[in-house]
N, C-alpha and C positions, 0 to 999 in steps of 0.2 A: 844379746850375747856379747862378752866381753871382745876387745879386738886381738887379742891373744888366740881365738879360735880361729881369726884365720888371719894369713900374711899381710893383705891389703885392706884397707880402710877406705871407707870415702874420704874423698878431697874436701878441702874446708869450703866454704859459700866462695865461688866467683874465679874460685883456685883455676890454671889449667889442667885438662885433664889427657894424662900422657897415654899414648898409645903401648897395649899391653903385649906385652914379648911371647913367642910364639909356647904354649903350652900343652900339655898332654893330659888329656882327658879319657875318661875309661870308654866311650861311646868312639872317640877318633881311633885309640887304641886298636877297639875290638876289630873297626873298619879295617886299621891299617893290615892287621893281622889275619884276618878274613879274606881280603884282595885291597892289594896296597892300590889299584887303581879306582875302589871303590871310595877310598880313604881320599883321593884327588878330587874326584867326581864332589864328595861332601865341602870336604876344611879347603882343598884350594881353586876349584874352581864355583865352586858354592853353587851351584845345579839344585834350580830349584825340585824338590819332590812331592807329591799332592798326598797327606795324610790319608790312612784308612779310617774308619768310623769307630775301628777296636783301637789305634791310639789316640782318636780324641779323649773317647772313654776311656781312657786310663791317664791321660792329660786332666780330665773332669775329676774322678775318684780320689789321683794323688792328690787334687787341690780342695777337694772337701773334706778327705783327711785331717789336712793342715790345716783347715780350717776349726775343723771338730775339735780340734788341741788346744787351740784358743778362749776356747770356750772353760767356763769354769768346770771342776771335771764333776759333778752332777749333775751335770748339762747335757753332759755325751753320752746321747741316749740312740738308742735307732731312730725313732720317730726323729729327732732333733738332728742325726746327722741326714737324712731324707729330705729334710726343708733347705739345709742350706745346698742339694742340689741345683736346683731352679737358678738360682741367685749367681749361682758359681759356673755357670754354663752361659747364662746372660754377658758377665763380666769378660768371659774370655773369651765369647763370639763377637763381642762388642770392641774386643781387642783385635779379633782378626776374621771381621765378615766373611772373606774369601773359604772361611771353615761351612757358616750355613749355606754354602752352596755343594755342599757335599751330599746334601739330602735333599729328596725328592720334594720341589715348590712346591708342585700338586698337592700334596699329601697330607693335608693336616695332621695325619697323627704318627709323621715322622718322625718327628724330632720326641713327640711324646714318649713312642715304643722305644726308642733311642737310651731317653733319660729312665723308663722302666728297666732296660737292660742293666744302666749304670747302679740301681738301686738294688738291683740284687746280688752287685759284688760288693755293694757297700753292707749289706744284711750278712755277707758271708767273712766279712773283714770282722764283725761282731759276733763270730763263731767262735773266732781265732782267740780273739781276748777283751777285755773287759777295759776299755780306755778310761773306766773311773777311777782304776786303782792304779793308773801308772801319771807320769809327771816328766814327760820330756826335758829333757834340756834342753835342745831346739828341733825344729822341719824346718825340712830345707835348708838344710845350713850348708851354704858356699865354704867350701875348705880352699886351701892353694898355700903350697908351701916348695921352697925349690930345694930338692937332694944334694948335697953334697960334691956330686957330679956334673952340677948343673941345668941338671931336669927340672922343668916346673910342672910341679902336677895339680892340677885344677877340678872341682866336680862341686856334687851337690849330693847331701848324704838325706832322702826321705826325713829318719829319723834317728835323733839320740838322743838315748838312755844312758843314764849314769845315776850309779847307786851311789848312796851317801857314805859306801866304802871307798870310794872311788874307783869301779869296774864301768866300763864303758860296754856297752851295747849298740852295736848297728844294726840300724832296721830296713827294709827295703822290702815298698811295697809292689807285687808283680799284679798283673790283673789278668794276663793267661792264665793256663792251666799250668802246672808242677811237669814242668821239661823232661826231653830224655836226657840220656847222657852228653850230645853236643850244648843243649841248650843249657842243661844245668853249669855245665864249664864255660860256662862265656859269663852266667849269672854270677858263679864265685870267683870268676873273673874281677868283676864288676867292686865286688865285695870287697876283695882283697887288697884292691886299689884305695880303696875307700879306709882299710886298714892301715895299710904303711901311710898314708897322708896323716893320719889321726895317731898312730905312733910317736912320727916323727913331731908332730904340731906340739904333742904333749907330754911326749916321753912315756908310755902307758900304751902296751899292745891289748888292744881291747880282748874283752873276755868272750863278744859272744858275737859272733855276724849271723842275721838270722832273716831268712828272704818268708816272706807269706804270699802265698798265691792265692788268690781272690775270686777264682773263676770256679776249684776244685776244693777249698778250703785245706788247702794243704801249708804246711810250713818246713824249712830245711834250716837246722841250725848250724854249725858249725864253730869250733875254738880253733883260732891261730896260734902259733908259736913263735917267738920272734926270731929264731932260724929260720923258718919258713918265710917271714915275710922280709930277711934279707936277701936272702934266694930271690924272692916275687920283686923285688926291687932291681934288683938286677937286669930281672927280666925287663920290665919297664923301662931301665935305662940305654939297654940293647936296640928294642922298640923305636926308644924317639930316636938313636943314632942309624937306622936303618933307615927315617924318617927324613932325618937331614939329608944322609949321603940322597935318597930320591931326589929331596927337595930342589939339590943344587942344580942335578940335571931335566929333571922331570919323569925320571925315567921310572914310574910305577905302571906297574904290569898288572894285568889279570891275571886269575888265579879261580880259573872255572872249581865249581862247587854246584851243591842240589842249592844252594841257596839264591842260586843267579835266578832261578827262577821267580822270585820276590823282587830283583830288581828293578829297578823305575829305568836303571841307563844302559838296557841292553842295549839301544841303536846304535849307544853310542860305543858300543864297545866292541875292540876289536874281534875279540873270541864269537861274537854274532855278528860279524862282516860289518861292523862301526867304525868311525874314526872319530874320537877324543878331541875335543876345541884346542888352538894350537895354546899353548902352555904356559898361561900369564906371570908364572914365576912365583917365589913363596909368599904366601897372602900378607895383609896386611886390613884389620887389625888379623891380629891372630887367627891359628885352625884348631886351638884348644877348647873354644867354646861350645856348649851344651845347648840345644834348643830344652823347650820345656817338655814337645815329643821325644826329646832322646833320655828324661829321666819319667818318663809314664808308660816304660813295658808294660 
């Protein structure tokens, strides 16, 4: 990808490499928005959290995906995207052992029935579409570009398509089921952010944001407008200034939801009789950045 696609570049061999200024990503966003103390618990006091086994598998699928893209495109085939699961589960357990102990040592055919699960959202990913006849521009492509206002907005966009008319397509693979109404609004959430960053980078409000779910074979398209996504920008900007004013005193609060009950830091939180670690102040590096579990819904 050219360095045009996104704001920062590697540093040249040996260069220093400067600490990155605090940004705003679609996964800190949804946090902050969700319970601005959930969003502390995450980007500022960095509270570790022990992944479930549905986002490893979805951590494994995104990255056999990107892998399958690689490939010349009479390659990508079922059978051929199925082999390089094995390989791609290796690499990223090998990256971070403390994951194979999520499944049962006993068990020899844990991890097996595990990678079986993950192969039949990959067999329903090739429901959806035919990856021979399409030609990425990139997966996984790191965006980050700062608004006008000062906001930097930072992510990582699955996939994009761009026609030799020059329409942009964002793709975004889910591996749950097709959401209800909260959950679908956090996804074009997701989306939309992913739109004004690719607007602004290249002057060109994409034509099509399109999520596929993986578990139901479902897909949800959607066309922006670029009134709408200066409105969505707006919003965004409101976001991280809510963000800061928190930031200076610490002062984010809970904000009870049916969601709290997925939480990993009930103890520590006050609305369940917790108290919060006292308040290390705004992080450093940054609380804009994405683990690889926060782009493998």
């Amino acid at each position: 990808m050219p360095d045009t696609d996104t704001v920062t570049a590697d540093p040249p061999p040996g260069a220093e490499v400067p600490r990155r200024r605090p940004a705003l990503s679609p996964s800190r966003a949804s946090d902050f928005k969700q319970c601005p103390l959930l969003y502390r618990f995450r980007a500022v006091d960095r509270l570790p959290e022990i992944p479930t086994k549905a986002q490893l598998r979805g951590t494994l699928v995104h990255s056999v995906l990107e892998r399958l893209f690689s490939l010349p495109q009479a390659d990508r085939t079922p059978p051929q995207a199925k082999e390089l699961l094995a390989p791609a589960w290796e690499e990223l357990s090998s990256e971070r052992p403390e994951w194979i102990e999520l499944f049962d040592q006993e068990d020899p055919e844990a991890v097996t029935s595990w990678l079986a699960s993950a192969e039949q959202l990959v067999d329903t990913y090739f429901g959806l579409e035919d990856p021979r006849r399409l030609e990425p521009e990139a997966c996984e492509l790191h965006v980050e570009i700062e608004l006008g206002s000062g906001v930097l907005l930072r992510g990582y966009v699955d996939r994009l398509d761009v026609a030799p008319t020059g329409e942009i397509r964002v793709v975004d693979y889910k591996t749950g089921a097709a959401p209800r109404e909260i959950g679908e609004a956090k996804a074009m959430f997701q989306m939309k952010f992913y739109a004004v960053v690719l607007w602004r980078l290249r002057g060109v409000v994409p034509r099509q944001l399109k999520l596929m779910y993986l578990t139901d074979g479902q897909s949800l398209a959607y066309t922006p407008d670029e009134g709408e996504l200066i409105r969505f920008e707006r919003t965004l900007e409101a976001i991280w200034q809510a963000i800061l004013k928190a930031g200076k005193t610490g002062d984010f609060r809970p904000n009870p939801s049916k969601l709290c009950a997925w939480c990993d830091h009930q103890a520590l939180c006050p609305q369940y009789g917790g108290t919060p670690p006292p308040y290390p102040g705004w992080p450093e590096p940054d609380p804009g950045e994405e683990s690889v579990l926060d782009r493998a819904d």
